[in-house]
N, C-alpha and C positions, 0 to 999 in steps of 0.2 A: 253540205259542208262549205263554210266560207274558202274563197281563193287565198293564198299563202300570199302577202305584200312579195313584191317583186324583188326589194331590198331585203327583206328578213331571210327569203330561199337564197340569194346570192351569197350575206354574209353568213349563211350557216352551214353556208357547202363551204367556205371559204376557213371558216372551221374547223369543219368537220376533217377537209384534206388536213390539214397542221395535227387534227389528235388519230388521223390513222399513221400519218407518218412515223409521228412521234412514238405511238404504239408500236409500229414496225420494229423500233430502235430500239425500245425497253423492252421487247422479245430478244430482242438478239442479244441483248445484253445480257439476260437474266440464262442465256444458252449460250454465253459467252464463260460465265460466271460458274456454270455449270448446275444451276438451281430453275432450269428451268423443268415445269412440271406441268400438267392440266388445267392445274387447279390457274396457276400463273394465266393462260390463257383465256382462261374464262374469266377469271377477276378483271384484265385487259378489259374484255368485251362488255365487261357489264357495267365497270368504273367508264368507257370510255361512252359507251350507249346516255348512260346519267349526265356525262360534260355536254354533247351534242345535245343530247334531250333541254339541259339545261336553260344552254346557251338559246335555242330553238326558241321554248317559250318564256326567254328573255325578250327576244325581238317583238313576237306576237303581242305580249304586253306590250311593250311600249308601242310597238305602232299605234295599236287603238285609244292607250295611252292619248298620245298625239293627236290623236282624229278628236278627242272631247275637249272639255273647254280647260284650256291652260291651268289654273290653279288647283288642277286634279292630279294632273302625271304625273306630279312627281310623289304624291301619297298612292298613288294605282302602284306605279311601278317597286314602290318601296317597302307596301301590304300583299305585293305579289313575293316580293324576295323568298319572306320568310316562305313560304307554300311550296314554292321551288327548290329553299337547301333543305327542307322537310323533305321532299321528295326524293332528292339528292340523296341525302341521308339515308334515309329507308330503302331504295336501291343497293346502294352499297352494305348497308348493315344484311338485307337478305339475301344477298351475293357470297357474303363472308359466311353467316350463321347457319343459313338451309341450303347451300351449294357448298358449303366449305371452301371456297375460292381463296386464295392469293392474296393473305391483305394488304402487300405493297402494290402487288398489280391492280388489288379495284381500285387503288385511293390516288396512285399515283397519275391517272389519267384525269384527274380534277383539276391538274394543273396546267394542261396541255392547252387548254386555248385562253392563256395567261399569255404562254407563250408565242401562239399565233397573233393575236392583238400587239404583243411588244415588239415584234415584228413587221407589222402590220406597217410603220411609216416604211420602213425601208424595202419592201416589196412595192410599194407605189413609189417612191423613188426612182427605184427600178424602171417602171416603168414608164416613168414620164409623167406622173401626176405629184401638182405640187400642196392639190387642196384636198381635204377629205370627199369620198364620193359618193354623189349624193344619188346613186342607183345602186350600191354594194359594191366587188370586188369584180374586178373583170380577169383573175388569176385563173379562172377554170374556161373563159371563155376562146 
């Protein structure tokens, strides 16, 4: 098995913290609200598995992406999309249809590292970086 780019495990842990958070927060809500259920939890777990997942071999593409010759990446990373919300897709549709899961909770973790990324300047702000970085996130580190 190939080694994980150094930058793709960085930003995907860097991720991954912002959609278990966020998960954290649409539980409590949803048990705030008084409609939390199982089903709710597992939807969580399987919408939020598909964003990580996602996001994951987002980076993998592009990295290799990157390593081939320039006037490819951006047709690699663009003929991989579609592969990935198929994927996406079908995680969550058999989450919903053979788990009977939670369909705000599998669907609503698809958005979760939207908002880790929009975030993303002002956590390095935070910390004192003023350029993008070019080894991933040093938020876990």
């Amino acid at each position: 098995m190939a080694k994980l780019d150094p930058t793709v495990r960085k930003e995907t842990e860097y991720i991954a913290v912002w959609v278990i958070a966020l998960s954290l927060l649409m539980e409590a809500v949803f048990l705030l609200i008084g409609k939390w259920t199982p089903a709710v939890l597992w939807g969580n777990l399987a919408g939020a598995a598909a964003a990580v997942g996602n996001y994951l071999l987002l980076g993998i593409t592009v990295a290799k992406a990157a390593s081939g010759p320039a006037d490819k990446v951006a047709l690699r990373v663009r003929s991989s999309m579609t592969a990935r919300m198929l994927g996406t897709a079908a995680v969550c549709a058999l989450a919903i249809g053979l788990f009977h899961t939670d369909v705000y909770a599998t669907v609503i973790p698809l958005l979760f590292p939207r908002v880790g990324i929009a975030f993303r300047p002002l956590v390095d702000r935070k910390r004192g970086k003023t350029e993008a970085p070019s080894e991933g996130s040093d938020l876990l580190d």
